[in-house]
Residue frames as qw, qx, qy, qz and C-alpha x, y, z in Angstrom:
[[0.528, 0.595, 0.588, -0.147, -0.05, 16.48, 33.53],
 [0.118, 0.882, -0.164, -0.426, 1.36, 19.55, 31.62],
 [0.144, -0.619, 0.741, 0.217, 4.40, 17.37, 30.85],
 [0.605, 0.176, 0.772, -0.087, 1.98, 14.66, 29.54],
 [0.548, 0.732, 0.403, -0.044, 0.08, 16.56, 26.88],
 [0.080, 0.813, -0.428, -0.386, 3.33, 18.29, 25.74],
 [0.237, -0.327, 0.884, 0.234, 4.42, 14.67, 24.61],
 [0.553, 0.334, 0.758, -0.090, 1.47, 14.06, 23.57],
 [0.339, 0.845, 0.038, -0.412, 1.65, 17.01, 20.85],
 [0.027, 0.653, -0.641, -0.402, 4.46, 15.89, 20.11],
 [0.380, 0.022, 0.925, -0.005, 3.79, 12.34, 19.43],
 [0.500, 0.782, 0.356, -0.109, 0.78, 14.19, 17.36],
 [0.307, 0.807, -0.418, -0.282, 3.21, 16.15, 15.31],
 [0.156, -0.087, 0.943, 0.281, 5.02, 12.65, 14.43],
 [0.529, 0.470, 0.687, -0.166, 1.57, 11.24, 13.42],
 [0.368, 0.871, 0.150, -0.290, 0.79, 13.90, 11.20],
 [0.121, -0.707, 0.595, 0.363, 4.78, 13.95, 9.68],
 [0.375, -0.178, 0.898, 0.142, 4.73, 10.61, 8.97],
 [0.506, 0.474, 0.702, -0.164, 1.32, 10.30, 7.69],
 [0.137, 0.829, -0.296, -0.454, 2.47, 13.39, 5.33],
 [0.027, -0.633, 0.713, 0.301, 5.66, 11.44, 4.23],
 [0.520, 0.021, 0.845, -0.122, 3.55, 8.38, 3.57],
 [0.438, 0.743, 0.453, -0.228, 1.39, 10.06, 1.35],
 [0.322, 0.774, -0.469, -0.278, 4.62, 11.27, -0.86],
 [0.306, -0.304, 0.882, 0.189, 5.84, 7.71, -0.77],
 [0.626, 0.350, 0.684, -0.133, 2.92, 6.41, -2.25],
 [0.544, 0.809, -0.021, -0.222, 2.80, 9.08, -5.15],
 [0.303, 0.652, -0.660, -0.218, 6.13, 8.39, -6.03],
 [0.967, -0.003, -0.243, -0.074, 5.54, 4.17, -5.60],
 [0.184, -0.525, 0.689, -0.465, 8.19, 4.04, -2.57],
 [0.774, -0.363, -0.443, -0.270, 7.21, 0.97, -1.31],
 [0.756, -0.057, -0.483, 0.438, 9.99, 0.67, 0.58],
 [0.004, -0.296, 0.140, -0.945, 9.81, 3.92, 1.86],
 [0.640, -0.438, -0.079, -0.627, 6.12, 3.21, 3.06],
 [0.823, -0.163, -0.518, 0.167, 7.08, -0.15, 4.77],
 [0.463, 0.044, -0.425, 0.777, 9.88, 1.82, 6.87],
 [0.279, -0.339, 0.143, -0.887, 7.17, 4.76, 7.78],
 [0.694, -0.477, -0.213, -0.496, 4.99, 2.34, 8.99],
 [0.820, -0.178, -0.473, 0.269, 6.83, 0.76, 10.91],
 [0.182, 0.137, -0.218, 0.949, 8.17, 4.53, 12.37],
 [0.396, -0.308, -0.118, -0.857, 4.19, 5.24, 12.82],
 [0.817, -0.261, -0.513, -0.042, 3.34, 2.03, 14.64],
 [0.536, 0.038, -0.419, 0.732, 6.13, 2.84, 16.86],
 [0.058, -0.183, 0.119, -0.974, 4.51, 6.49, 17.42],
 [0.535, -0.359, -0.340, -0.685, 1.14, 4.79, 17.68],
 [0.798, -0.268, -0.536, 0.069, 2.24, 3.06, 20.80],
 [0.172, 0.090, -0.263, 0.945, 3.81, 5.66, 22.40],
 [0.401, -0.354, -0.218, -0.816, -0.15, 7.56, 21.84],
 [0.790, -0.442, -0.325, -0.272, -2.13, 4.47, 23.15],
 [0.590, -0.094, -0.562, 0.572, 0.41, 4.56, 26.25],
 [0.087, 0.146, -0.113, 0.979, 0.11, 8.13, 26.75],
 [0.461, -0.322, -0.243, -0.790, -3.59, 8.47, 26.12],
 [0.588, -0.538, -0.554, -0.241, -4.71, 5.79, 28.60],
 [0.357, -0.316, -0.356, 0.804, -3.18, 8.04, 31.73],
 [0.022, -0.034, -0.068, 0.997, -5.39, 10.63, 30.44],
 [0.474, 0.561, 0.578, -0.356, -9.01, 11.58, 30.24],
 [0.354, 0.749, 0.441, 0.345, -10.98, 13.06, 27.43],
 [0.021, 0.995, 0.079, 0.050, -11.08, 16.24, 28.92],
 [0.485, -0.682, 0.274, 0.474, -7.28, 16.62, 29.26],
 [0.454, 0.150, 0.510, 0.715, -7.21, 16.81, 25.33],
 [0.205, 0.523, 0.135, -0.816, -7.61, 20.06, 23.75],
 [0.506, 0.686, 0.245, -0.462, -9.62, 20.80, 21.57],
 [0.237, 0.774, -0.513, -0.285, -6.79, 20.80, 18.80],
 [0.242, -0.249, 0.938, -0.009, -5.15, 17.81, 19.77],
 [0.648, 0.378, 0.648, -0.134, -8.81, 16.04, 18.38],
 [0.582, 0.727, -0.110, -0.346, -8.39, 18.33, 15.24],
 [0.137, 0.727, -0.660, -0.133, -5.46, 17.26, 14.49],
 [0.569, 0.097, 0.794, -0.194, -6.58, 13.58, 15.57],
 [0.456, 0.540, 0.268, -0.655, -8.74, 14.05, 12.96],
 [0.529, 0.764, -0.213, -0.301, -7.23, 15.24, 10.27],
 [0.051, -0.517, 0.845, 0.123, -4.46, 12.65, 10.57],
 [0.600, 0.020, 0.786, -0.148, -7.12, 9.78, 10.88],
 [0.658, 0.637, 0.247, -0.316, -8.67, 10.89, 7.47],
 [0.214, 0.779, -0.563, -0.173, -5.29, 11.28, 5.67],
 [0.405, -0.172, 0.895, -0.075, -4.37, 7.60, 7.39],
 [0.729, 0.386, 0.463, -0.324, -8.03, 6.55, 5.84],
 [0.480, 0.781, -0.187, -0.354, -6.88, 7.96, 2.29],
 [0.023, -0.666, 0.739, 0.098, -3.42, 6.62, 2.47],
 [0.406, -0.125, 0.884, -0.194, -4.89, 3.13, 3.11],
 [0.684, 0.597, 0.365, -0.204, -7.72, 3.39, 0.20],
 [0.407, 0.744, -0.497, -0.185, -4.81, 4.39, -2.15],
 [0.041, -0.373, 0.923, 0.084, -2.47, 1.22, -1.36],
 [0.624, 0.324, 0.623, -0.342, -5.48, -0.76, -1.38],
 [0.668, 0.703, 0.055, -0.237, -6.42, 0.33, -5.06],
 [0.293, 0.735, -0.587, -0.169, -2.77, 0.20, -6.04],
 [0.288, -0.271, 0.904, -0.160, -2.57, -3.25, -4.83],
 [0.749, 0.439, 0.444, -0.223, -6.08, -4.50, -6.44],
 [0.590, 0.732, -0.307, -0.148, -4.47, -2.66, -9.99],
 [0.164, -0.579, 0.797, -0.046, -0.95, -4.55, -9.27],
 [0.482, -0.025, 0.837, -0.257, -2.88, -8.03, -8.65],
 [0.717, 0.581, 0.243, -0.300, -5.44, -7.11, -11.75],
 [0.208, 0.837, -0.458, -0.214, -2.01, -6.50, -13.86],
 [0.098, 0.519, -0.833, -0.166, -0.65, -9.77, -13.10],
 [0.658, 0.178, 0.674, -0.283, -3.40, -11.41, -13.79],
 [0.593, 0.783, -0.065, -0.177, -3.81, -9.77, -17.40],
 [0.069, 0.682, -0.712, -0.154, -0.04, -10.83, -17.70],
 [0.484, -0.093, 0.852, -0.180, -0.73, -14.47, -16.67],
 [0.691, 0.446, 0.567, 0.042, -3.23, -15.05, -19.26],
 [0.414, 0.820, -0.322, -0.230, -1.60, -13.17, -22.19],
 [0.063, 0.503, -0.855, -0.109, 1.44, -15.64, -21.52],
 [0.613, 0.158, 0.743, -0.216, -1.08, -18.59, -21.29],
 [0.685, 0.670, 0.180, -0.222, -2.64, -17.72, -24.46],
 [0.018, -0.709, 0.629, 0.318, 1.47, -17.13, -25.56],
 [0.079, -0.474, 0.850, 0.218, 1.86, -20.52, -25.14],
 [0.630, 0.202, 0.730, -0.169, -0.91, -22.27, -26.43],
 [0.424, 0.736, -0.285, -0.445, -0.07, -20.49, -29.97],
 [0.837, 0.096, 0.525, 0.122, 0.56, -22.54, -32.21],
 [0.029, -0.680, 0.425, 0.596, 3.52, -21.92, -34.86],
 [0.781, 0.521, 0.327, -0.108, 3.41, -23.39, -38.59],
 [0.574, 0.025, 0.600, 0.556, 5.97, -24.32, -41.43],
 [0.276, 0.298, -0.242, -0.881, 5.26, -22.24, -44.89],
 [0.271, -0.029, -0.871, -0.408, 3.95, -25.28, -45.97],
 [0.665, -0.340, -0.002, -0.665, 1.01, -25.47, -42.94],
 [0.699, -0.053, -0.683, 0.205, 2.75, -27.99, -41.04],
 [0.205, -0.904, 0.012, -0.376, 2.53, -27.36, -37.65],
 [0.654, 0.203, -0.597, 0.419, 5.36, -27.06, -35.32],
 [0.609, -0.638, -0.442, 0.164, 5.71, -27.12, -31.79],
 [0.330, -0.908, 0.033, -0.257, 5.68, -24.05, -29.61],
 [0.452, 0.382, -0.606, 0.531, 9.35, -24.14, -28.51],
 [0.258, -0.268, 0.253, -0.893, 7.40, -22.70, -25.09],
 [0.666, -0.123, 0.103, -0.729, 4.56, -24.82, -25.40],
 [0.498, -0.458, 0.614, -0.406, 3.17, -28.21, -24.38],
 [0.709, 0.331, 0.622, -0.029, 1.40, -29.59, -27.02],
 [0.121, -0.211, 0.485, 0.840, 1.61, -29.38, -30.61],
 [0.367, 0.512, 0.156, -0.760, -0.89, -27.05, -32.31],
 [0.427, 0.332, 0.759, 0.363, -2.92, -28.61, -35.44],
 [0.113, 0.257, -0.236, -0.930, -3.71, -25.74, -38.13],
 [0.430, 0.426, 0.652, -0.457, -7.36, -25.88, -38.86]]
């Protein structure tokens, strides 16, 4: 049993590492960095849910939940940041999408007010 909850600290001190190093990937836009941690924390989170169902409640100390804890809330955080950075990303290339829409429905004109076609665009643009 002894030899259980020692792995199991440990397996908490990965959690917590990772979830750390996740949270500097994100500030510095790592993506690729976060992809590989999760895939290093998944790995650790299956190890836990192996470990943990051979044990009870009461064979976790007290710590071990803090630390539970304090990783799940950090996890929470980590996951409301990519979230938001992913909505802003998605809002961005939307706001790109129609800026080049509107590009190409410009219409270009001669000095004289002839209009010519949008090299870009589909139709050709009549000057009101």
């Amino acid at each position: 049993m002894k030899a259980q909850i020692e792995k199991l600290k440990t397996i908490v001190s990965g959690l917590a590492k990772v979830t750390e190093a996740e949270r500097t990937a994100i500030a510095k836009r790592a993506f690729d960095a976060v992809a590989e941690l999760a895939t290093e924390k998944e790995s650790l989170l299956k190890e836990f849910n192996t470990l943990a169902a051979e044990l009870t409640e009461s064979d976790l100390t007290d710590s071990i939940l803090k630390e539970l804890d304090v990783i799940r809330e950090k996890a929470a955080e980590n996951a409301a940041i990519l979230k938001a950075t992913a909505e802003g990303a998605r809002a961005a290339r939307a706001r790109l999408q129609t800026l080049r829409e509107a590009d190409l429905k410009t219409g270009v004109y001669r000095a004289d007010g002839a209009a010519m076609k949008n090299p870009n665009a589909s139709t050709f643009a009549a000057k009101a």
